[in-house]
Backbone bond lengths (Angstrom), bond angles and torsions (degrees), N, CA, C in turn:
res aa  C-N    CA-C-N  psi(-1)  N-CA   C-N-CA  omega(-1)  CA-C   N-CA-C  phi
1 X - - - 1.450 - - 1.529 108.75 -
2 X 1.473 114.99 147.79 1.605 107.30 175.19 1.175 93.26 -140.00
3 X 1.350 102.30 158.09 1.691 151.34 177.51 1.385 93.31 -66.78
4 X 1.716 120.40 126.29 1.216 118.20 165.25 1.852 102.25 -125.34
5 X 1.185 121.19 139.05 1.111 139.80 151.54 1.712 112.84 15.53
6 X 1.219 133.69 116.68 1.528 114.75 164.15 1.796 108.67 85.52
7 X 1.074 112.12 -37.90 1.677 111.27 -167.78 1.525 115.61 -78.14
8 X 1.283 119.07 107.80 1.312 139.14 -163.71 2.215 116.73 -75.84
9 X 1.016 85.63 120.45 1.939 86.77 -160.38 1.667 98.90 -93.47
10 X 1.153 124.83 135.46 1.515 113.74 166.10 1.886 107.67 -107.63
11 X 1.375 115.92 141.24 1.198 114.37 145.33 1.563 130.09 -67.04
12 X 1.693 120.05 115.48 1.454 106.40 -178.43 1.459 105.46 -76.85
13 X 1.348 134.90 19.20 1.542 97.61 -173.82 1.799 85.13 -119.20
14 X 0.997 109.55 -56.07 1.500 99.88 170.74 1.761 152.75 -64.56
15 X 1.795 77.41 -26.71 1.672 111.00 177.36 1.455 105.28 74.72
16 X 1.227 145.02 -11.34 1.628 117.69 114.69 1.843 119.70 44.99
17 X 1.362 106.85 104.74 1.644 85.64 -166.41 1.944 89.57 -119.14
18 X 1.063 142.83 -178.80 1.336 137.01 174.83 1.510 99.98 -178.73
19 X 1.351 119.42 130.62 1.454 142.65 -163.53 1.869 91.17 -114.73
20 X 1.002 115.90 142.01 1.564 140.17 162.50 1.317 108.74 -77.71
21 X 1.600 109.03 114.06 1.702 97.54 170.60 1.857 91.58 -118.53
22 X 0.921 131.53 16.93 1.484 126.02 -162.20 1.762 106.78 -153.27
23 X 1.115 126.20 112.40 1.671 101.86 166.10 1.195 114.84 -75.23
24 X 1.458 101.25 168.49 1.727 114.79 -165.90 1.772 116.05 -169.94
25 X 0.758 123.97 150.98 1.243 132.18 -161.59 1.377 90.54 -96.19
26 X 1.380 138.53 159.82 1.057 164.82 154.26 1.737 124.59 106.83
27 X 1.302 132.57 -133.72 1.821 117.50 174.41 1.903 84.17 -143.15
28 X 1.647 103.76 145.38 1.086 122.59 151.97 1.482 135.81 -43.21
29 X 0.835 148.89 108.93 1.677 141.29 178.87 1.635 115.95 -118.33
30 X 1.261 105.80 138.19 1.698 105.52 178.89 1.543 83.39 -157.75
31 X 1.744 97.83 149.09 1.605 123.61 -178.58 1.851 105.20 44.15
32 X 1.459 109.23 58.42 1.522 109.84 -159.86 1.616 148.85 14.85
33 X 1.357 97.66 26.08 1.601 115.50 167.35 1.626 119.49 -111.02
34 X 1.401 139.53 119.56 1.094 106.64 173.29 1.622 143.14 -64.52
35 X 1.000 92.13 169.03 2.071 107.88 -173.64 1.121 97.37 -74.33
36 X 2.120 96.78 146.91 1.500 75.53 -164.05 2.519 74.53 -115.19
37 X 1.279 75.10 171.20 1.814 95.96 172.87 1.654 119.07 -53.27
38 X 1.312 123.49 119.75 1.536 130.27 -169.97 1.547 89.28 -77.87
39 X 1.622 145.94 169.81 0.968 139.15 110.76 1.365 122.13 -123.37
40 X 1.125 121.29 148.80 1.356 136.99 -171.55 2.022 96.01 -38.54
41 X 1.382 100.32 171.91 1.537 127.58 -165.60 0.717 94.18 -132.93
């Protein structure tokens, strides 16, 4: 999976929020579970 530009990740256990300024290949992780994908409302 990769990281695209702009797309905002939340941690569910902490709530932890993290914005993409760079793409990148691989998945986000915080409090050892990964982050999951924000999408717009």
């Amino acid at each position: 999976m990769a990281t695209k530009k702009d797309q905002v990740y939340k941690c569910q256990v902490c709530t932890n929020e993290v914005k993409v300024t760079g793409e990148g290949a691989g998945i986000l992780v915080c409090c050892a579970k990964p982050m999951e994908l924000q999408t717009s409302k």
